[in-house]
C-alpha positions as CSV (number, residue, x, y, z in Angstrom):
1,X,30.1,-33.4,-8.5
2,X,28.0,-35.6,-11.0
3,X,27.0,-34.3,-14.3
4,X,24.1,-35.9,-15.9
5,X,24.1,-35.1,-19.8
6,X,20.7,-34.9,-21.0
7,X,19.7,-37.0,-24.3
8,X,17.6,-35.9,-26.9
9,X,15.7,-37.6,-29.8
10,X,16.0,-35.9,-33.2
11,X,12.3,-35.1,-34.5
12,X,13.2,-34.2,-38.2
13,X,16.3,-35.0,-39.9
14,X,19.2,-32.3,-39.7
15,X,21.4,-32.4,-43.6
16,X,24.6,-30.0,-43.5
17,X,27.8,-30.2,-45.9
18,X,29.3,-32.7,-43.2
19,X,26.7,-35.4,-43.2
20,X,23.1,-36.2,-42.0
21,X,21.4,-36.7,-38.7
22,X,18.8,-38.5,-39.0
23,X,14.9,-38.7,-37.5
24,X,14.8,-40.9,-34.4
25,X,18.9,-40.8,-33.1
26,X,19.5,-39.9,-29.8
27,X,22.0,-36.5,-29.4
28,X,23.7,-35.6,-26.3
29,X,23.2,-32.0,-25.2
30,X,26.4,-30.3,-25.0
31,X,25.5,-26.6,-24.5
32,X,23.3,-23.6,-25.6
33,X,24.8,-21.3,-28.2
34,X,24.9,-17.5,-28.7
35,X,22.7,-17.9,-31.7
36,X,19.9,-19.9,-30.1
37,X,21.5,-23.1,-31.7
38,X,22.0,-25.8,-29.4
39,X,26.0,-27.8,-29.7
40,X,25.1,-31.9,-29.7
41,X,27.1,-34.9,-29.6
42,X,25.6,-37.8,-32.0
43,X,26.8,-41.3,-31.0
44,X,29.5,-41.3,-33.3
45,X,30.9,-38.1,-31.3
46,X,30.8,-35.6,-33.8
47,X,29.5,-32.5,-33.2
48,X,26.3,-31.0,-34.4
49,X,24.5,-27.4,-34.4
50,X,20.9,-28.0,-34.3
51,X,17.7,-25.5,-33.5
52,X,16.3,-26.9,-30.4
53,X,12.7,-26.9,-32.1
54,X,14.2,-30.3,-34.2
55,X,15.0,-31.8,-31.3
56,X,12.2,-33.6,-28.6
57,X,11.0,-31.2,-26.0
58,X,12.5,-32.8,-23.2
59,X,14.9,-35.2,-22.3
60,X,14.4,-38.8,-23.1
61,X,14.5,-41.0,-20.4
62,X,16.2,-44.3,-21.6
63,X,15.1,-47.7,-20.5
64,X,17.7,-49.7,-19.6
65,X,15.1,-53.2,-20.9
């Protein structure tokens, strides 16, 4: 079975107490939370909670140029 993790670009910059994700970094969709959140890996690998509306509305497709 092959998973294919979507990518996402961040559309507005996401501040919490543990740091900043900034405008323009690609996430990796994780999974869909109970609270409408949506868990993301940044490509540092730590985890973010982010409302999907902050995030592009679909995946990105990434060149490989």
């Amino acid at each position: 079975m092959v998973v294919v993790k979507k990518k996402y670009r961040v559309i507005k910059t996401v501040t919490t107490v543990d740091g900043t994700l900034y405008k323009e970094e690609l996430v990796t969709f994780e999974n869909k939370e109970d609270d409408g959140d949506w868990r993301v890996k940044d490509n540092m690998g730590r985890i973010w909670y982010v409302n999907p509306n902050k995030l592009t509305k679909s995946p990105v497709a990434l060149s490989r140029s």
